[in-house]
C-alpha positions in Angstrom: -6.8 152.2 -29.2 -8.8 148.9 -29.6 -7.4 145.6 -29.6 -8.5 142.5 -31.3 -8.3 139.8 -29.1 -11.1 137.5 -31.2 -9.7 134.3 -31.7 -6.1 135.4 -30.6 -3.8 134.0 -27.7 -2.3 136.6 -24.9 0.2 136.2 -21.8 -0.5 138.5 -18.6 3.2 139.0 -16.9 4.3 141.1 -13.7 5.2 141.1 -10.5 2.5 140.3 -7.3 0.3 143.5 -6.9 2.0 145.3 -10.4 -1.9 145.1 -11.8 -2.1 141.8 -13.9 -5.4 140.5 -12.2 -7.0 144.1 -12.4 -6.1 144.0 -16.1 -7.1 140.0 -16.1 -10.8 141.0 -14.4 -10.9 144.0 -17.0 -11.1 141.7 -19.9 -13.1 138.9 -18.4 -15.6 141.9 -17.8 -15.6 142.7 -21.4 -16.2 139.3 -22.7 -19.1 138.6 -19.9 -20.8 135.3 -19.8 -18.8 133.9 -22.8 -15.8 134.0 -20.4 -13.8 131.6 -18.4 -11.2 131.4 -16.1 -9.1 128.7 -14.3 -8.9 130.5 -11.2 -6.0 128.6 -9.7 -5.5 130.6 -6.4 -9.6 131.5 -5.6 -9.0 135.2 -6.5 -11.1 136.0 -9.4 -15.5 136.2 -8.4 -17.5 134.4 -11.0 -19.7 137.0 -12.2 -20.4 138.2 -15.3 -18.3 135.4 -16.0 -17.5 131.8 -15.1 -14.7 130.6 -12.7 -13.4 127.7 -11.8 -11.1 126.6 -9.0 -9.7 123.5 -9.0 -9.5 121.6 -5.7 -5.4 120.6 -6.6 -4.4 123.7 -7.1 -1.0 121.1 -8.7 -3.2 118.7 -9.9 -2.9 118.8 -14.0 -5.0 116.0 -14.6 -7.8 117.9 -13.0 -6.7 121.0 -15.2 -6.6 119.3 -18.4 -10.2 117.8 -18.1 -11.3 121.3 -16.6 -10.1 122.7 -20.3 -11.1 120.5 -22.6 -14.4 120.0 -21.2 -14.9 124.0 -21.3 -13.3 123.9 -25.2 -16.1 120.8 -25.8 -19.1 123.1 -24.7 -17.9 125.8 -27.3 -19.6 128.3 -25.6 -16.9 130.6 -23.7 -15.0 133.3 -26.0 -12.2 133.6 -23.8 -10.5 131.3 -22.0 -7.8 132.3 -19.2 -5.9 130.1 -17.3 -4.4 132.1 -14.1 -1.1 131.0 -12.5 -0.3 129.2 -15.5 3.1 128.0 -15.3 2.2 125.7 -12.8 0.5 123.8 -15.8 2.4 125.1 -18.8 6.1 124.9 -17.2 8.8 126.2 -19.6 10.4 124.3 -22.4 12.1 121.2 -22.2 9.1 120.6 -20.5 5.8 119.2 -23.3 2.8 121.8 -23.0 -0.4 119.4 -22.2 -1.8 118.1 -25.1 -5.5 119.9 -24.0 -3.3 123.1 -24.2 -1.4 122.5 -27.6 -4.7 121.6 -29.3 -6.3 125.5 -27.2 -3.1 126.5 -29.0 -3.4 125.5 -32.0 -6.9 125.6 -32.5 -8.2 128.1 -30.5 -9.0 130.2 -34.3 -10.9 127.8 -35.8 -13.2 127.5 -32.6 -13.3 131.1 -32.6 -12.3 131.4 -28.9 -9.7 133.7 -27.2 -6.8 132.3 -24.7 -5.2 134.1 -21.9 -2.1 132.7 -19.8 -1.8 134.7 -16.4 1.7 134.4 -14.7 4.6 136.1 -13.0 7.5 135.5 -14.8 7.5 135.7 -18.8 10.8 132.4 -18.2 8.6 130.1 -16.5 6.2 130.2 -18.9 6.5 127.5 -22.3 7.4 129.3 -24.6 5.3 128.1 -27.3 2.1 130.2 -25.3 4.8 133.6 -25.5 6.2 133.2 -28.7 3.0 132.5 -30.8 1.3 134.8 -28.7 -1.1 137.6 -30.4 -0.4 140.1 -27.2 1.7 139.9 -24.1 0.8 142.5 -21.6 3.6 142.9 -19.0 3.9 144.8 -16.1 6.5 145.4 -13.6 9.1 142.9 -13.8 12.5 142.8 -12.2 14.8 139.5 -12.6 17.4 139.8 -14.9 16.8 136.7 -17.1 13.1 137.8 -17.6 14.6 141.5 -19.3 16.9 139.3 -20.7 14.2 137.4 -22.7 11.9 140.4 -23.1 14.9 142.4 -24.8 14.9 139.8 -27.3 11.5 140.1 -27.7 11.7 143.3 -28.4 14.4 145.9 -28.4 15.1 147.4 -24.7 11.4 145.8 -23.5 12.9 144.2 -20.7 14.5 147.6 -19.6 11.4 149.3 -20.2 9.3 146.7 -17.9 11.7 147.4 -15.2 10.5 151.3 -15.1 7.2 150.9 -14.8 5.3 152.3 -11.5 2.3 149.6 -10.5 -0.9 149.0 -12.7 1.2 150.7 -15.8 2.0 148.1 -18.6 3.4 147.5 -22.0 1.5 146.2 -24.8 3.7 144.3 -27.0 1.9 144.1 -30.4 1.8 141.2 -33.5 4.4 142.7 -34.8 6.4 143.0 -31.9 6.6 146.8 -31.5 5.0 148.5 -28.0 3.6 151.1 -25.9 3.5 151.6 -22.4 0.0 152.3 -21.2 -0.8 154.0 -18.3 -2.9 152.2 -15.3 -5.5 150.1 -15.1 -8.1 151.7 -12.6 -9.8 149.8 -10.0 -12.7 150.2 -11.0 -11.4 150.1 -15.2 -11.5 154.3 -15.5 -9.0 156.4 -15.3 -8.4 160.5 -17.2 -4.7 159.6 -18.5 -4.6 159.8 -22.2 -3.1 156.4 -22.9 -5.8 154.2 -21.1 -6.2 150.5 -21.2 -7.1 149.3 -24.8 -10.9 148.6 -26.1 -11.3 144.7 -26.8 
């Protein structure tokens, strides 16, 4: 199966060690030097792509200049921001300004956002709701399969199933498969692999 991801937004959920940076490093790989990544925590390399980590790892004054001067060179593809709730907090809470315009704009600049984070409830839910994809892996607390089976019907109870590095792909139109896992190394001889971009 092959995803299009041009010019579309995603969110990365699951648990710590469920396979959401593997799958994160996957698709940095595949967009190479036109990629980007906020590496909040220092765990992504910088090579084929660029990271960045930011020296608050709380500071969002430092993240929003980080952003839009990466959306002002116009060369990166794909943007991800890891750990992203930190910056884009769940609603009552305004999404920064640099991230409403990645939001809204992101098509017209032809470039691809990706929100990394644990839990699909502390994320705004302007990134989840207008969201191309959301990739989720193992999740367990209640008020994230909550949201998830309104989503999408049983998601949520689906989500908490899955073994590590499996993960649901939860389409355009809502509907989804469970994939099986995302190698270390990105290979794997299960049928259902991780999708092309």
């Amino acid at each position: 199966m092959r995803l299009d991801l041009k010019g579309k937004s995603f969110c990365i959920f699951g648990l710590p060690d469920s396979g959401k940076s593997t799958l994160a490093n996957y698709l940095l790989h595949s967009f190479g030097k036109y990629a980007f990544v906020y590496d909040t925590l220092a765990e992504f390399s910088d090579k084929p792509y660029d990271a960045y980590s930011p020296k608050g790892r709380y500071s969002l004054d430092e993240f929003s200049a980080t952003i839009r001067a990466v959306i002002n060179q116009r060369r990166y593809k794909l943007i991800l921001i890891d750990e992203s709730n930190r910056f884009c907090p769940s609603k009552p809470a305004p999404l920064p300004q640099v991230i409403a315009d990645l939001n809204d704009w992101r098509a017209h600049w032809q470039m691809s956002a990706g929100f990394i984070c644990r839990r699909p409830v502390q994320l705004n839910q302007d990134l989840t709701e207008l969201a191309s994809y959301l990739f989720i892996f193992s999740l367990r607390g209640k008020n994230d399969i909550a949201y998830l089976n309104d989503i999408s019907r049983e998601l949520g109870d689906e989500c908490v199933k899955l073994p590590p590095y499996h993960f649901a792909v939860v389409h355009p139109n809502r509907n989804y498969e469970i994939f099986y896992p995302v190698a270390k190394h990105f290979a794997t001889d299960k049928t259902k692999t991780v999708p092309k971009v």
